[in-house]
Rosetta silent file (secondary structure, phi, psi, omega in degrees, C-alpha in Angstrom):
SEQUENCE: XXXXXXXXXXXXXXXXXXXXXXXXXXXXXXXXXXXXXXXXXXXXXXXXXXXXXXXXXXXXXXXXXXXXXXXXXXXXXXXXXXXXXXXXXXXXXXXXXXXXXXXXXXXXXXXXXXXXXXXXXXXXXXXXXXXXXXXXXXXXXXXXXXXXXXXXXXXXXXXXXXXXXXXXXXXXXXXXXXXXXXXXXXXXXXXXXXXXXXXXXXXXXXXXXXXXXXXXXXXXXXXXXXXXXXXXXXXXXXXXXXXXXXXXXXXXXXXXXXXXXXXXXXXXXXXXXXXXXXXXXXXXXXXXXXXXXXXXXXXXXXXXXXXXXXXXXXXXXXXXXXXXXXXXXXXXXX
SCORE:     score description
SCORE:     0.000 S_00000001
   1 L     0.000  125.035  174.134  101.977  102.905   64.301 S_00000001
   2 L   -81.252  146.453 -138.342  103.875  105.800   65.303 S_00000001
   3 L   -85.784  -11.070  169.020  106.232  105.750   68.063 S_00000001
   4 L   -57.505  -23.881  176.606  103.840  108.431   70.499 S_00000001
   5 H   -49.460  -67.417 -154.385  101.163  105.366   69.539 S_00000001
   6 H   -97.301   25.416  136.755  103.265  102.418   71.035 S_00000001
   7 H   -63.694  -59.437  144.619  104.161  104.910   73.601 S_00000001
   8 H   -30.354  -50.191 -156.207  100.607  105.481   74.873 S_00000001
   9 H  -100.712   -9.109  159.025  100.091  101.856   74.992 S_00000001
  10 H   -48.274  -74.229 -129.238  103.428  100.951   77.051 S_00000001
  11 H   -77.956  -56.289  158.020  102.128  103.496   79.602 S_00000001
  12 H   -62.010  -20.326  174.383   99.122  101.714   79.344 S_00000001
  13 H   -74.695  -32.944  151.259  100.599   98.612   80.068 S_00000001
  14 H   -61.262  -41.795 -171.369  102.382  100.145   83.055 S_00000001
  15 H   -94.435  -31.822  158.402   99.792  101.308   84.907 S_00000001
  16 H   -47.173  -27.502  167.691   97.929   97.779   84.264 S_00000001
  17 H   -53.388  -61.770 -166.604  101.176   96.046   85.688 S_00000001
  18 H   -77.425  -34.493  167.415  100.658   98.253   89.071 S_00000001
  19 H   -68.662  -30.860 -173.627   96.888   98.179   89.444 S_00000001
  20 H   -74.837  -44.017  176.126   97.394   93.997   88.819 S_00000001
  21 H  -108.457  -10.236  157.941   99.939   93.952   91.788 S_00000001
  22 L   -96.503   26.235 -178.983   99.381   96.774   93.794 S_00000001
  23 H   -90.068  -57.173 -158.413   95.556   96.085   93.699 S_00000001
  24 H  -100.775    5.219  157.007   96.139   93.328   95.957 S_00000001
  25 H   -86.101  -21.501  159.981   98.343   94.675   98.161 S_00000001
  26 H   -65.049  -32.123 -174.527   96.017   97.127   98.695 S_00000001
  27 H   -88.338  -34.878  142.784   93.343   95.265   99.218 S_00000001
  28 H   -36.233  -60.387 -150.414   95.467   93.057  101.589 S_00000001
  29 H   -85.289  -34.732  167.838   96.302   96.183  103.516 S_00000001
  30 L   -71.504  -17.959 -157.775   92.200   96.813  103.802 S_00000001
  31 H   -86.329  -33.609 -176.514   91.877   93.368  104.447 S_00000001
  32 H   -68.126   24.638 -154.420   93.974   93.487  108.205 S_00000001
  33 H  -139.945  -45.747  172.479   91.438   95.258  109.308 S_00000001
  34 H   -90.112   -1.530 -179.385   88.307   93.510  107.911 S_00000001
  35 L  -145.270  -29.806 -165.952   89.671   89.681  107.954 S_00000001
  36 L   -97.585  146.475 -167.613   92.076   89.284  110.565 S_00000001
  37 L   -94.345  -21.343  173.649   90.683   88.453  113.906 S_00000001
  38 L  -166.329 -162.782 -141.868   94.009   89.231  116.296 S_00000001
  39 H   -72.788  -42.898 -166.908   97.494   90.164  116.303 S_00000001
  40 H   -73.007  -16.108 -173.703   98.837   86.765  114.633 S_00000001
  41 H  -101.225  -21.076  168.481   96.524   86.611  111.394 S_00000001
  42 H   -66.440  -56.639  171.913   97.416   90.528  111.154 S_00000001
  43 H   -64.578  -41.845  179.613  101.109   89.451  110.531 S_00000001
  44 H   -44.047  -62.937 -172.176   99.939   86.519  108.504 S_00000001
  45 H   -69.599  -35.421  179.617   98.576   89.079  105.901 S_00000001
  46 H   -82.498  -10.687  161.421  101.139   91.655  105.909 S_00000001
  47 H   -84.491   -7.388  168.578  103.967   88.468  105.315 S_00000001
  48 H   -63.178  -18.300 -154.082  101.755   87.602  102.133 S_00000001
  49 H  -125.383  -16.657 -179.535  102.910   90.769  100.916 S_00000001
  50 L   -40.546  -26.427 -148.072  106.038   91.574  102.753 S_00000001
  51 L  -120.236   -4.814 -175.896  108.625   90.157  100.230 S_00000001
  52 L  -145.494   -7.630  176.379  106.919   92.013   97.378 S_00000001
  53 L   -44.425  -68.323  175.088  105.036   95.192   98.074 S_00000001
  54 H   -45.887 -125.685 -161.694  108.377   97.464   97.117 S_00000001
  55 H    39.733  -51.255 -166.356  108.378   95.448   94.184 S_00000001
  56 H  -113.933  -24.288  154.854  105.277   96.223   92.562 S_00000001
  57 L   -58.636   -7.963  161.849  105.493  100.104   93.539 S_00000001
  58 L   -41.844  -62.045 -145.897  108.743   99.784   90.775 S_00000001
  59 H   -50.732  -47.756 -153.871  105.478   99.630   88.303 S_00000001
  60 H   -87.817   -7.061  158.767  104.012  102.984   89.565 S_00000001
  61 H   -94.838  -27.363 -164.390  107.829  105.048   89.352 S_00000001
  62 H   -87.262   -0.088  166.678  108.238  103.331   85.780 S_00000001
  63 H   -57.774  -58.638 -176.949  104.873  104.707   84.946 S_00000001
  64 H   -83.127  -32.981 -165.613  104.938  108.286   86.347 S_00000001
  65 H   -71.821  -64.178  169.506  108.611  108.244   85.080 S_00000001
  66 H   -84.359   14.794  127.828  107.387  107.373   81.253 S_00000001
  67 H   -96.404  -15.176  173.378  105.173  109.814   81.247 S_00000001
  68 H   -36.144  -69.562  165.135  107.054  112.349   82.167 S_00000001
  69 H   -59.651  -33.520 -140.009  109.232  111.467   79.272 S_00000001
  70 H  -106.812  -13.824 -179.799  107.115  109.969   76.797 S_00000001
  71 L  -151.473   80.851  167.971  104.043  113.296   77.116 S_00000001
  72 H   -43.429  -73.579 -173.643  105.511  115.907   79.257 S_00000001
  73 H   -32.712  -76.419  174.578  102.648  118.193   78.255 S_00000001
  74 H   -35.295  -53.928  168.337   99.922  115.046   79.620 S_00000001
  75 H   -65.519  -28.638  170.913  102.412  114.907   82.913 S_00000001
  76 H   -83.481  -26.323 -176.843  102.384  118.537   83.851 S_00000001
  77 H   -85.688  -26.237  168.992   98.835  119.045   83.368 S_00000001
  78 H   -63.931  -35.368 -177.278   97.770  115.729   85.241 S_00000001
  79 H  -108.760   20.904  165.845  100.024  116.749   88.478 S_00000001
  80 H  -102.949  -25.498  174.962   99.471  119.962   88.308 S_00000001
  81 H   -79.904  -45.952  164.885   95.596  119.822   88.252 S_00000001
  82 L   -54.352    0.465 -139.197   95.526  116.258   90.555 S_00000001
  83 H   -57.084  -48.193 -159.748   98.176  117.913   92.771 S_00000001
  84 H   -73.460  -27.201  141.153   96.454  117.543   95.894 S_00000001
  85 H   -35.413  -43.776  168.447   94.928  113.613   95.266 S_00000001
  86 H   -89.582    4.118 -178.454   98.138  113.012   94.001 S_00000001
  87 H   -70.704  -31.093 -146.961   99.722  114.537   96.826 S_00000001
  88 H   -80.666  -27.619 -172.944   97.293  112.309   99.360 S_00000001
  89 H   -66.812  -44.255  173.227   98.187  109.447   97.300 S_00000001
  90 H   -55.597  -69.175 -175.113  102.088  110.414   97.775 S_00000001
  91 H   -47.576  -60.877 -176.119  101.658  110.590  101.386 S_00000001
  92 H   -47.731  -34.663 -166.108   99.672  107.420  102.148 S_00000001
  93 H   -87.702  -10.436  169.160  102.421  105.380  100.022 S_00000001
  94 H   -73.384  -48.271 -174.165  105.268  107.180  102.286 S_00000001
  95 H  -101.628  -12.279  175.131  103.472  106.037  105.380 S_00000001
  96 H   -95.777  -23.122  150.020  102.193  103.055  104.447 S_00000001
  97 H   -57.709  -33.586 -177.397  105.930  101.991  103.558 S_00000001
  98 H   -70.872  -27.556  157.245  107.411  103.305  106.605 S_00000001
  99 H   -89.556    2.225  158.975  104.695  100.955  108.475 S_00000001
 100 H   -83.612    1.338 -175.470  105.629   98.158  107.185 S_00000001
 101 H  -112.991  -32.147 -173.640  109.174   98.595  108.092 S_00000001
 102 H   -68.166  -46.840 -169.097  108.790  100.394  111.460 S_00000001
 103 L   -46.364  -13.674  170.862  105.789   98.124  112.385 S_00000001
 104 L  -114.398   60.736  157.314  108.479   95.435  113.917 S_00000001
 105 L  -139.151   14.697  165.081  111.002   97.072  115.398 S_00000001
 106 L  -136.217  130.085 -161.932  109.219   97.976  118.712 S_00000001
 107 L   -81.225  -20.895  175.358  107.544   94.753  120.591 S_00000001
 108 L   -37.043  118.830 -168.034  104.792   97.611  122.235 S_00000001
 109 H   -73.660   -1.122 -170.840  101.307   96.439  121.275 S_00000001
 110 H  -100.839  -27.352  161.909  100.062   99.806  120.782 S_00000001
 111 H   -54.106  -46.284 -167.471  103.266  100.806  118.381 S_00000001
 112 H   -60.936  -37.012  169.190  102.009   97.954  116.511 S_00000001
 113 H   -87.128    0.122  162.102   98.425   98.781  116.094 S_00000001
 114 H   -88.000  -15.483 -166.676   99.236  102.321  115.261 S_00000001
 115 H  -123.132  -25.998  127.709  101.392  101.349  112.537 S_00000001
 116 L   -59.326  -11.583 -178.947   98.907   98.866  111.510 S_00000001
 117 H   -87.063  -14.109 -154.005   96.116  101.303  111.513 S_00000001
 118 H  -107.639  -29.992 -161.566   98.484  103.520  109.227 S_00000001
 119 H   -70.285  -45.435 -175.220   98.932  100.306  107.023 S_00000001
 120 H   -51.326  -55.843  155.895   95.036   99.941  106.778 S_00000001
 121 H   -35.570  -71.718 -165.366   94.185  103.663  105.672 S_00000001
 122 H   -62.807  -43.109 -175.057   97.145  104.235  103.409 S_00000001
 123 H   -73.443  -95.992 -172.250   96.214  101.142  101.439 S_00000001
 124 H    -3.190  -92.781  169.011   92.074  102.264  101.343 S_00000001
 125 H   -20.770  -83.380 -160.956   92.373  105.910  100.613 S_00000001
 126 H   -57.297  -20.079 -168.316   95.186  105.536   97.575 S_00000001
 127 H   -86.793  -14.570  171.265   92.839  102.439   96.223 S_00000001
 128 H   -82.932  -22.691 -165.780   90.069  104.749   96.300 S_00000001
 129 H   -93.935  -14.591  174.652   91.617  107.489   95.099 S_00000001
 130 H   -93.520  -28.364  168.161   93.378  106.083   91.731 S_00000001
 131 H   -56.368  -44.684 -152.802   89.318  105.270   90.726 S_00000001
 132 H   -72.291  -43.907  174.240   88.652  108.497   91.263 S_00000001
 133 H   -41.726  -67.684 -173.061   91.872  109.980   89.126 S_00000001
 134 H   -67.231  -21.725  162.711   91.348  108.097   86.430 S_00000001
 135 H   -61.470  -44.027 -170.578   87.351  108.624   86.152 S_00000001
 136 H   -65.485  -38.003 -172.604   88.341  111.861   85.919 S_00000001
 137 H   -97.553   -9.031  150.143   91.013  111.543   82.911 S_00000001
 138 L   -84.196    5.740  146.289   88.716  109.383   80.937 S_00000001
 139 L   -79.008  -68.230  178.500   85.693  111.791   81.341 S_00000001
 140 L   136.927  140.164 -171.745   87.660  114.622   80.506 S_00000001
 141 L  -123.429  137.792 -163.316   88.764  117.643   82.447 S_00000001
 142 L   -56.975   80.161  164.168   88.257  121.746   82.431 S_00000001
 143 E   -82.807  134.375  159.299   91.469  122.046   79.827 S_00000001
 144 L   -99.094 -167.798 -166.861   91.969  125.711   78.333 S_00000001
 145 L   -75.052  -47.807 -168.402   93.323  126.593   74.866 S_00000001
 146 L   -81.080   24.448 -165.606   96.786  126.870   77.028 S_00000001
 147 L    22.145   52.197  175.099   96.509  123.031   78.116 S_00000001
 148 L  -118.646  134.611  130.201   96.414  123.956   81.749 S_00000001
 149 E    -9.469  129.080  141.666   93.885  122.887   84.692 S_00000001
 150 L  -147.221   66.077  130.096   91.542  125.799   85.150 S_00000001
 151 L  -104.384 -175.760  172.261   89.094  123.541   87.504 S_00000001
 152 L  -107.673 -175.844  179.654   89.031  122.916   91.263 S_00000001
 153 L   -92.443  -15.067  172.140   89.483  120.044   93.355 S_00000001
 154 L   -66.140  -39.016 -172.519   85.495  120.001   93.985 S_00000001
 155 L   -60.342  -24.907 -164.737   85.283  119.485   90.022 S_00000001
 156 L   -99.361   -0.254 -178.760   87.264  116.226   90.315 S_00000001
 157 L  -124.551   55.855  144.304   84.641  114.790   92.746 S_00000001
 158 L   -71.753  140.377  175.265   81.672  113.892   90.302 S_00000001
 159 H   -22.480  -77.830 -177.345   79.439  110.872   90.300 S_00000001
 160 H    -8.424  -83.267 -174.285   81.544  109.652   87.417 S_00000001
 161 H   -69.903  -35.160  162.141   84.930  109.667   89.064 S_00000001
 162 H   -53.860  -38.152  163.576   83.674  108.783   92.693 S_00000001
 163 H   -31.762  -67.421 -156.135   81.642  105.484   90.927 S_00000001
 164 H   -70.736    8.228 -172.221   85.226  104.875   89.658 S_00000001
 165 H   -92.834  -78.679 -160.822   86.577  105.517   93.013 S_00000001
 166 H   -54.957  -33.442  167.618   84.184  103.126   94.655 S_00000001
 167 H   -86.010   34.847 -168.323   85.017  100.567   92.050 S_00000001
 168 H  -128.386  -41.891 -175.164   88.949  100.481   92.266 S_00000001
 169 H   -78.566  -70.178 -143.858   88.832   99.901   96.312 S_00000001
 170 H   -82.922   21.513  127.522   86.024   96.592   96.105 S_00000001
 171 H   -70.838  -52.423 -173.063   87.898   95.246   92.927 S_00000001
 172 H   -66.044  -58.196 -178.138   91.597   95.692   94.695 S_00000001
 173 H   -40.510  -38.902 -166.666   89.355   94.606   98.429 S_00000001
 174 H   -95.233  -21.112  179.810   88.259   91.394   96.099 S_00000001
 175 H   -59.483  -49.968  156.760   91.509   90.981   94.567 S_00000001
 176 H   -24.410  -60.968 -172.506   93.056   91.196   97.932 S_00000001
 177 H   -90.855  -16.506  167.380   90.973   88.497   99.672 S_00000001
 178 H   -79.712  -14.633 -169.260   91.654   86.106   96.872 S_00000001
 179 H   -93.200  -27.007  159.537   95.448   86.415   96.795 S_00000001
 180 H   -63.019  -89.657 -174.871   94.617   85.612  100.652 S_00000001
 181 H   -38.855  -23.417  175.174   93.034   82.539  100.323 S_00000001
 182 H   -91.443  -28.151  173.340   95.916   81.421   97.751 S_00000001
 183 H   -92.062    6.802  177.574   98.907   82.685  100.044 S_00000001
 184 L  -124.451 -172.311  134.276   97.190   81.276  103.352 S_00000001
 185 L   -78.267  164.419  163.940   96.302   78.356  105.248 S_00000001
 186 H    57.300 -147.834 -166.836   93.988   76.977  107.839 S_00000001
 187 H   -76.742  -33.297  169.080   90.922   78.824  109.039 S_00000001
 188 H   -37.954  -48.268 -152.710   92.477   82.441  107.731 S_00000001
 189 H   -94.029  -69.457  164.978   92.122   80.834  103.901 S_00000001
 190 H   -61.414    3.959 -164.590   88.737   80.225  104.598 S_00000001
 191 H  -120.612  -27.191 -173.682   87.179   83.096  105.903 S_00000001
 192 H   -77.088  -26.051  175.817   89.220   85.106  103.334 S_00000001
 193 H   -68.613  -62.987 -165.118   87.168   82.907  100.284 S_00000001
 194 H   -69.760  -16.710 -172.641   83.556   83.980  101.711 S_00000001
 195 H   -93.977   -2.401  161.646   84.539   87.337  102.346 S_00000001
 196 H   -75.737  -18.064  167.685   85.914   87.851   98.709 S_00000001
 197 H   -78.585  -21.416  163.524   82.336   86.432   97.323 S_00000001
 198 H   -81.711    7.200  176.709   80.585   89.587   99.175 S_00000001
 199 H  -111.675  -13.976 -171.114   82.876   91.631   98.180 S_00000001
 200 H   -93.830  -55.108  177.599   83.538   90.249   94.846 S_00000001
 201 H   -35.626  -76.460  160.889   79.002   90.376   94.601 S_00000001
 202 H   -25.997  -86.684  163.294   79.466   94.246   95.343 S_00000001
 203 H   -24.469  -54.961  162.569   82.484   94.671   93.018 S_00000001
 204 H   -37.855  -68.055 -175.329   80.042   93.497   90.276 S_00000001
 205 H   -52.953  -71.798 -168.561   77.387   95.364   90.533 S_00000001
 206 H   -44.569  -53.845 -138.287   79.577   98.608   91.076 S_00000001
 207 H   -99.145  -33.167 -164.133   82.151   97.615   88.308 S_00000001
 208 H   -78.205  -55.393 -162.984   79.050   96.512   85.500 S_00000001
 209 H   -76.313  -38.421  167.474   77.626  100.101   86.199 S_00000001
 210 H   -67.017  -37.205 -168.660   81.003  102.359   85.575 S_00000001
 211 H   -90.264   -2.485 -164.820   82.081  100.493   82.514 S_00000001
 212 H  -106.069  -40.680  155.524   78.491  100.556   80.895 S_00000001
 213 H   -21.715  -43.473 -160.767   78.820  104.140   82.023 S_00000001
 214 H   -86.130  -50.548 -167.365   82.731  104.580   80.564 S_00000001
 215 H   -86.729   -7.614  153.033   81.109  102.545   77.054 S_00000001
 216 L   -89.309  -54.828  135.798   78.163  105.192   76.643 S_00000001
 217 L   -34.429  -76.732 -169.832   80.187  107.918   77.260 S_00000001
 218 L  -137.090    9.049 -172.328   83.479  107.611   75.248 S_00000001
 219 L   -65.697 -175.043  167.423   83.479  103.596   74.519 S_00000001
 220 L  -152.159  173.021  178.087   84.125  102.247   71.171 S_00000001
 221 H   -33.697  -47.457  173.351   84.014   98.886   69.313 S_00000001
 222 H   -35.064  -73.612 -124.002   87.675   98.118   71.029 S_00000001
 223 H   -91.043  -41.573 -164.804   86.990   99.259   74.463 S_00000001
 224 H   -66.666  -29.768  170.840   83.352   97.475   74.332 S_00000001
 225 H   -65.091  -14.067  153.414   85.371   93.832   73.686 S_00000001
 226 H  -101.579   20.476  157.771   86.834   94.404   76.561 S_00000001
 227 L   -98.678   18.442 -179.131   83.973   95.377   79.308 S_00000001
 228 L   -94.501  -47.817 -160.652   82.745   91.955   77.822 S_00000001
 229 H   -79.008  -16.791 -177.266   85.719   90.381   78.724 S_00000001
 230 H   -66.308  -57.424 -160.159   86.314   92.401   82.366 S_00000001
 231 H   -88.111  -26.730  179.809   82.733   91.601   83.551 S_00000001
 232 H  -109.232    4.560  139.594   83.064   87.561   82.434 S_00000001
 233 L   -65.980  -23.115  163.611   86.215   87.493   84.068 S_00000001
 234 H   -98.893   -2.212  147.204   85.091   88.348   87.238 S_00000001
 235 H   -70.357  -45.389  172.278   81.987   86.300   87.178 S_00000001
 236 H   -90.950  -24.983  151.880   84.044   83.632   86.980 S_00000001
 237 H   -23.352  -76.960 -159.747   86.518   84.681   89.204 S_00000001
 238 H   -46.643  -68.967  165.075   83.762   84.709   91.636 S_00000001
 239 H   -57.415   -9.979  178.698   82.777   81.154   90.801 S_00000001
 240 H   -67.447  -65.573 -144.949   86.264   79.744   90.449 S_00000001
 241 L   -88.661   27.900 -153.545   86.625   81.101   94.314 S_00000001
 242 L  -153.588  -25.906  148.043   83.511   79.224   95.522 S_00000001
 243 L   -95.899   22.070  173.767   84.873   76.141   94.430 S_00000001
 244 L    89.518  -34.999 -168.477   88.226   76.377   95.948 S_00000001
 245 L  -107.638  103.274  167.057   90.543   76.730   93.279 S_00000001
 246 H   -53.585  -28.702  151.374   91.678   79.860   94.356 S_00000001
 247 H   -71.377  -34.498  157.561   94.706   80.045   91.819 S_00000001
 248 H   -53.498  -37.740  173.533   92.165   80.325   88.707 S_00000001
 249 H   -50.857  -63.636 -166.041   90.238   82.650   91.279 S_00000001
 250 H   -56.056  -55.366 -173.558   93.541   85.117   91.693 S_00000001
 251 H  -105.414   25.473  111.817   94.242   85.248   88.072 S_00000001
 252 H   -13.194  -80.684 -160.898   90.875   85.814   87.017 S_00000001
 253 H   -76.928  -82.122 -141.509   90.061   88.495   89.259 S_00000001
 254 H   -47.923  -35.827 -171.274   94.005   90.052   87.888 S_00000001
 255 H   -62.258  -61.561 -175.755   92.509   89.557   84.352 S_00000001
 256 H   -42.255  -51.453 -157.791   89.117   91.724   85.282 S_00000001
 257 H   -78.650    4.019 -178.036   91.426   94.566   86.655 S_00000001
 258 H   -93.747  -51.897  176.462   93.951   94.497   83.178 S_00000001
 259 H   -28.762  -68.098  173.134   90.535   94.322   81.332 S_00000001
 260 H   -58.550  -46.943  139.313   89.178   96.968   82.841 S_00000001
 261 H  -166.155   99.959  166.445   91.874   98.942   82.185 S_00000001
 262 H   -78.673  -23.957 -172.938   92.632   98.815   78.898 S_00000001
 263 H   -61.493  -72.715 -168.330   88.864   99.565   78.412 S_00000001
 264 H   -48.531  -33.901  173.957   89.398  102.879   79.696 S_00000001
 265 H   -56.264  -66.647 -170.384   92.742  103.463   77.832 S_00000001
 266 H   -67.266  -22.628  164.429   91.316  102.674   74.617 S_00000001
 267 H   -56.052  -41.127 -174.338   87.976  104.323   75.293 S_00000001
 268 H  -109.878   23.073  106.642   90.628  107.565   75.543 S_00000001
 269 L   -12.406  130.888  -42.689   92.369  107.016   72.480 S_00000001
 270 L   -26.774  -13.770 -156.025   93.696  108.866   70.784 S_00000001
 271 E   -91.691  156.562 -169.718   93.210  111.450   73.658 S_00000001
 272 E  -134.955   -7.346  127.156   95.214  111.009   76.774 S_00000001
 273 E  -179.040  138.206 -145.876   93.142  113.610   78.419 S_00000001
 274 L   -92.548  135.843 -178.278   90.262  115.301   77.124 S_00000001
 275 L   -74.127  127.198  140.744   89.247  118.983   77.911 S_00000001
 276 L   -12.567  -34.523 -140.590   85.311  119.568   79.010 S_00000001
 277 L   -97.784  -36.664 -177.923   85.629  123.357   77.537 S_00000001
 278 L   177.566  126.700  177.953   86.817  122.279   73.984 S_00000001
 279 H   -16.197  -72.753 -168.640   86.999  119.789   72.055 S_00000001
 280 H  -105.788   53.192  166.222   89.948  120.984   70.441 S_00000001
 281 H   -93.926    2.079 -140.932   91.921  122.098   73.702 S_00000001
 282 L   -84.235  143.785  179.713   92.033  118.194   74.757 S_00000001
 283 E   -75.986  144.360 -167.447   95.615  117.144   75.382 S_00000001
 284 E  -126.740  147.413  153.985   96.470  114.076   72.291 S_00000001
 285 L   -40.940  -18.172 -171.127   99.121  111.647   71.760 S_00000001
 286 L   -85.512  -74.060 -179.353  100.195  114.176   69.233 S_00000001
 287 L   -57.780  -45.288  167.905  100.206  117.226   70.982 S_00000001
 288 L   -78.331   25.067  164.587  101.284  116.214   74.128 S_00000001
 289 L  -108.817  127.200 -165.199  104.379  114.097   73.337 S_00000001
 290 L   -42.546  174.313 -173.908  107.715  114.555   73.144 S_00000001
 291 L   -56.719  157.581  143.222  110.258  114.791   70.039 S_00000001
 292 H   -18.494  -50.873  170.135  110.613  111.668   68.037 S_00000001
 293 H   -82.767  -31.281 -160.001  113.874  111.249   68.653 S_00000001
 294 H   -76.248  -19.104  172.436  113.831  111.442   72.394 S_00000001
 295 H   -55.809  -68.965 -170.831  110.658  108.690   71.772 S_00000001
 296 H   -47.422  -43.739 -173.598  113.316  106.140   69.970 S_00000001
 297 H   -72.578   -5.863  152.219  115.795  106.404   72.860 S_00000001
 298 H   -39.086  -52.155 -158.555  113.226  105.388   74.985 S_00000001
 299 H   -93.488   -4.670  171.877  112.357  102.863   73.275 S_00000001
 300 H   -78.715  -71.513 -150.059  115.931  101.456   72.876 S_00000001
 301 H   -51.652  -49.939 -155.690  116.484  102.039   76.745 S_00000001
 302 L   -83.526  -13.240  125.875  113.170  100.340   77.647 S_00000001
 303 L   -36.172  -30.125 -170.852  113.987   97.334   75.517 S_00000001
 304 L   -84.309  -80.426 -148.226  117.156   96.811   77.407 S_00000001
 305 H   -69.348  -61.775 -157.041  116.033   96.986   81.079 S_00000001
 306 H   -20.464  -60.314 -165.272  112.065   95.461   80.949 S_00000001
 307 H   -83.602   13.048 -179.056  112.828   92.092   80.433 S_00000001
 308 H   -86.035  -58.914 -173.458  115.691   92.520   83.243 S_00000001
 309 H   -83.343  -24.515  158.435  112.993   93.489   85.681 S_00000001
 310 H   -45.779  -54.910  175.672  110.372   90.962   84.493 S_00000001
 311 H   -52.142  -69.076 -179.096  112.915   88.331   85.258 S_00000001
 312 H   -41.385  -82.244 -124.083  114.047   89.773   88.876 S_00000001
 313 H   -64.768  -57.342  173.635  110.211   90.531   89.915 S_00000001
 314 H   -30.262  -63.351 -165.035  109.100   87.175   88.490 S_00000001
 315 H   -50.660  -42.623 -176.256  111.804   85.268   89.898 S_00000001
 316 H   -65.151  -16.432  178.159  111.001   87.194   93.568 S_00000001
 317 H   -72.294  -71.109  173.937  107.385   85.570   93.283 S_00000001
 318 H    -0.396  -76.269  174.010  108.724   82.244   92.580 S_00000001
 319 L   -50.396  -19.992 -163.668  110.908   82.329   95.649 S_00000001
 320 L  -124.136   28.787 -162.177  108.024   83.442   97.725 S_00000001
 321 L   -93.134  -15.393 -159.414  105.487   80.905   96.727 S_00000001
 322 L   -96.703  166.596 -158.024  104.548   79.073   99.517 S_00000001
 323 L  -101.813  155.023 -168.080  101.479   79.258  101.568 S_00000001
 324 L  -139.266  147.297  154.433  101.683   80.680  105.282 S_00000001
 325 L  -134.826 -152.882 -159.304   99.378   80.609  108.273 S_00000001
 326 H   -61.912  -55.314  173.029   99.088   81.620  112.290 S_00000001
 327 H   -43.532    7.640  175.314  101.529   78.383  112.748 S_00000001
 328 H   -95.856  -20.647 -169.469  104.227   80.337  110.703 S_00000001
 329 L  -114.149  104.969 -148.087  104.346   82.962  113.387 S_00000001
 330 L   -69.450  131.010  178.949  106.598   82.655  116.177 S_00000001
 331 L   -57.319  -28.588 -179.413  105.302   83.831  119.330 S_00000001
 332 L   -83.699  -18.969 -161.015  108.780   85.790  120.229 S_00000001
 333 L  -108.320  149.419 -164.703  109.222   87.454  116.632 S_00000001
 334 L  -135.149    0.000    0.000  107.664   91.061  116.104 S_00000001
C-alpha cells in the first residue's frame, strides 16, 4: 500500500471519529428543542455534552487539516466548489460554540432562549448539511480537465445529496437521543428512549434507501459488506434501546454511523472525488496528493501525537461518566 493509500484511509478514519462524536452532539443540540420540556431538562442536555463538545470538533480541524496536507489538489477543489455550505457549516459551528459559552453568563430568560435557539439550529443545519456534502463527493461533481468546480450551488442540491442530507440529521437526531438516555436520569431518560425508536424507525427507512442507492451507483464488494453491517447495526441498536440497555444501544447506533461511512469511502476508492464531465478529469489518490516525502513526515508526525490525543479525549470521557438529571441542577446556577 502506498503511502497516498494509508493516507486516504486515515482521513477516512478522521472524519468517522467526528461524525461518531459530533453526531451526537448534534443530535443533542436538536434534541433541546424536541425532548426537553422546560428550562431545567434544557441544561440537563447541554451538560451531557458540555465537558466534551470542543473535544470532538479536534476530529473535524485534524481532518480538514490532513487534507489539506495529505491532497491539496482534493482540498482546494472541495472548498472552493462547497464554499458556501462549507461556509454555513463554518458559521453555525462559530455560533453554536459561542452559545454554549455565552448561554450562562446572563441570568435573563430570554438571553437564554436566544442562545439556546442558536444552539438548536447550528447543530440541525451543519448535521444536515455534512449529508448533503458528502452525497455530493461520492456521486461525483462537474470537475474540468483543470480539476476545478465549474458547477453551481443549485447543482449540489440533488435528490442524491439531499437523501444524504436527510439521513445524516435522523441518524445524528437518533444517535443523540440514545447518548441521552445513557447520560440521563429520571423521567428525561425515558422519554429520550421512545423518542430515539421514532426517530431511529425513520433513520431506517431513510438510511436503507441512500446506501442501496450509494451500492448501485458506485458500491463494490467492500463497500456492500459494510451497508450489511450499517443497516444490522442499527436494527439492533433500535432493539437494544427498547430493552433498556442503552449502553449497547449508544454503541450500536456509533457503529451504524462508522459503517456507514466507510461504505461511502470505499465505494470512492480509489477516487476521492469524481468529476460528472469526465471520467478521466476525476480528482485520485494519485493525482491529487502531495509529494511522497511530505506524505512520510506526516506519517511520522501523526504517529507521535494520535495516541497522545486518544489518551487525553478518552481519559476526558472517563472523568465525565456519570449520569445527570433535573436534580443535578441548582435552581441559583445559570
Amino acid at each position: 500500500m502506498e503511502l497516498h493509500d494509508v493516507w486516504f484511509v486515515l482521513i477516512a478514519v478522521l472524519w468517522t471519529g467526528y461524525f461518531f462524536l459530533e453526531g451526537f452532539d448534534f443530535g443533542v443540540g436538536v434534541l433541546t428543542k424536541l425532548l426537553a420540556r422546560n428550562r431545567a431538562e434544557k441544561r440537563v442536555l447541554i451538560n451531557t455534552i458540555g465537558p466534551v463538545w470542543d473535544g470532538n470538533e479536534v476530529w473535524l480541524l485534524s481532518a480538514g487539516g490532513a487534507t489539506f496536507a495529505a491532497f491539496p489538489e482534493w482540498y482546494a477543489t472541495l472548498f472552493s466548489g462547497f464554499y458556501l455550505p462549507l461556509l454555513a457549516i463554518l458559521v453555525c459551528l462559530i455560533v453554536r460554540g459561542v452559545a454554549f459559552e455565552y448561554r450562562a453568563k446572563r441570568p435573563e430568560e430570554n438571553w437564554q432562549r436566544n442562545w439556546e435557539t442558536a444552539i438548536f439550529w447550528c447543530s440541525l443545519i451543519p448535521a444536515f448539511l455534512w449529508g448533503v456534502a458528502f452525497g455530493n463527493i461520492v456521486r461525483g461533481v462537474r470537475i474540468d480537465r483543470n480539476l476545478e468546480y465549474v458547477g453551481s450551488v443549485g447543482d449540489l442540491l440533488n435528490p442524491y445529496a439531499l437523501l444524504g442530507g436527510l439521513v445524516t440529521l435522523t441518524l445524528f437526531t437518533f444517535h443523540g437521543a440514545v447518548f441521552t438516555a445513557l447520560k440521563t436520569v429520571g423521567e428525561i431518560r425515558e422519554r429520550a428512549r421512545r423518542l430515539a425508536l421514532r426517530v431511529g424507525l425513520v433513520t431506517a427507512v431513510a438510511a436503507l434507501a441512500f446506501l442501496l442507492w450509494t451500492q448501485a451507483h458506485s458500491g463494490n464488494g467492500r463497500s456492500l459488506v459494510a451497508l450489511v453491517v450499517a443497516v444490522a447495526a442499527l436494527v439492533v441498536a433500535l432493539v437494544a434501546n427498547q430493552i433498556g440497555r442503552e449502553g449497547w444501544a449508544f454503541a450500536l447506533s456509533g457503529l451504524t454511523i462508522v459503517a456507514a461511512v466507510a461504505m461511502l469511502f470505499l465505494s470512492l476508492f480509489p477516487n476521492v472525488m469524481p468529476s460528472t464531465l469526465d471520467a478521466d478529469w476525476s480528482l485520485t489518490v494519485t493525482n491529487a496528493s502531495s509529494s511522497p516525502y511530505t506524505l512520510k513526515i506526516m506519517t511520522w508526525c501523526a504517529g507521535i501525537a494520535t495516541p497522545i490525543v486518544l489518551l487525553y479525549q478518552g481519559w476526558t470521557y472517563w472523568v465525565f461518566r456519570k449520569r445527570i438529571g433535573t436534580q443535578h441542577i441548582a435552581e441559583a446556577a445559570h
